[in-house]
N, C-alpha and C positions, 0 to 999 in steps of 0.2 A: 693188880699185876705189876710186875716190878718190870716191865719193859716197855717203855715211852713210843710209840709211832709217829711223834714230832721232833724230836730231837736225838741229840747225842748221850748215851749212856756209858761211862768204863768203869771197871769191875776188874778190880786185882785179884787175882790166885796165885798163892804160891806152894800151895797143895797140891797133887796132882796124884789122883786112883786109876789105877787102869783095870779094867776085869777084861781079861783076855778071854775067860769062861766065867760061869754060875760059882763053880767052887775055890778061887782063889782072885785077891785080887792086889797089888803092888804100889807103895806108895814113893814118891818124888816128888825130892825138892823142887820144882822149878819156877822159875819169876817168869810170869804172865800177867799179860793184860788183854782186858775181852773187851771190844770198843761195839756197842751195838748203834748204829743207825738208824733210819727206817728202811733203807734196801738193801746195806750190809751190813756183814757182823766179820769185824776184823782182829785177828787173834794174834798177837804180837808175843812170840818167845825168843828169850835172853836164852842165849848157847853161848858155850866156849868161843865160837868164832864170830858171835856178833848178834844180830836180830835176826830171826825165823818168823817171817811175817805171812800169814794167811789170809787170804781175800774170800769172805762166803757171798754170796749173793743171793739174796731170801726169795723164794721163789714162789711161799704161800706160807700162812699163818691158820695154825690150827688151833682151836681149844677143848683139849681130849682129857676128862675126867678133872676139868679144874685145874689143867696143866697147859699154859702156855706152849706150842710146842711150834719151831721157824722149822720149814724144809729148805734146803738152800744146796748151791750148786758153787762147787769149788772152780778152780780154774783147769783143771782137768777135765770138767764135767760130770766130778765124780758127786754124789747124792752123801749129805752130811745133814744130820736131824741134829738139832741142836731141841734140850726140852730142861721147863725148868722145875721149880718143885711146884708143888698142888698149892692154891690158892691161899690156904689154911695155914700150912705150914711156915716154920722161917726161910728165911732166903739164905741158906750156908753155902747154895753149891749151884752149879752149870750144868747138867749132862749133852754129852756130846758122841750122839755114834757114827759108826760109818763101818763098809763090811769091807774084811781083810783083801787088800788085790790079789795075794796068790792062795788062799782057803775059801773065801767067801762069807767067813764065821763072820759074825755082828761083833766087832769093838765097839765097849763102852768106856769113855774116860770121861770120872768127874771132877771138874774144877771146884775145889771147893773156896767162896768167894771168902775174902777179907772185909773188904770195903769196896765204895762206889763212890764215884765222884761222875755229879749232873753237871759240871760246871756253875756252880750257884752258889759257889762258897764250902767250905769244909767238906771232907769226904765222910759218908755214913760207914759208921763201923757196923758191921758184921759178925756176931757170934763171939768167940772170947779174943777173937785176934785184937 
């Protein structure tokens, strides 16, 4: 499993899918960085106006079909799953849902990762980034 419950984990994205539904989905540029904990997972996004910084707070750890998956509560309160790929697979990407506050619909946006750095020297590349 590519997520440590001793230490600190970041993981660049600067890909960014959003499926708003089943039949379409939108891609951006954006520079992120996803800083995993063992009781947060802190999502830090570059904007125009500065850093867009997210505080999740893990609230239970699942493993559903060889998929890593945090349940975690924003500072809102609001309910964000965060899930990664299956065991097997490589490790390109983050899923991240959470349901719309005025439809209810389930948002999925994938982060798809670059690279990690465990803090232990060079960061591991990822896919053809």
């Amino acid at each position: 499993m590519p997520f440590n419950f001793f230490g600190q984990e970041v993981y660049y994205s600067f890909l960014t899918e959003t499926y708003p539904n089943i039949y379409r989905s939108e891609f951006k540029w954006i520079d992120r960085r996803i800083i995993f904990d063992p009781k947060d997972v802190t999502i830090v996004t570059e904007t125009q106006f500065g850093k867009d910084i997210e505080v999740l707070n893990v609230q239970e750890t699942q493993i559903v079909d060889n998929r890593l998956r945090l349940i975690c509560i924003n500072r809102s309160k609001r309910k964000i799953t965060i899930l990664f790929p299956k065991e097997q697979e490589e490790f390109l990407y983050i899923d991240y849902y959470y349901r719309s506050p005025t439809t209810n619909e389930e948002i999925q946006i994938r982060f798809h990762v670059e690279e990690m750095q465990t803090g232990q020297g060079d960061p591991v590349k990822f896919g053809n980034g």
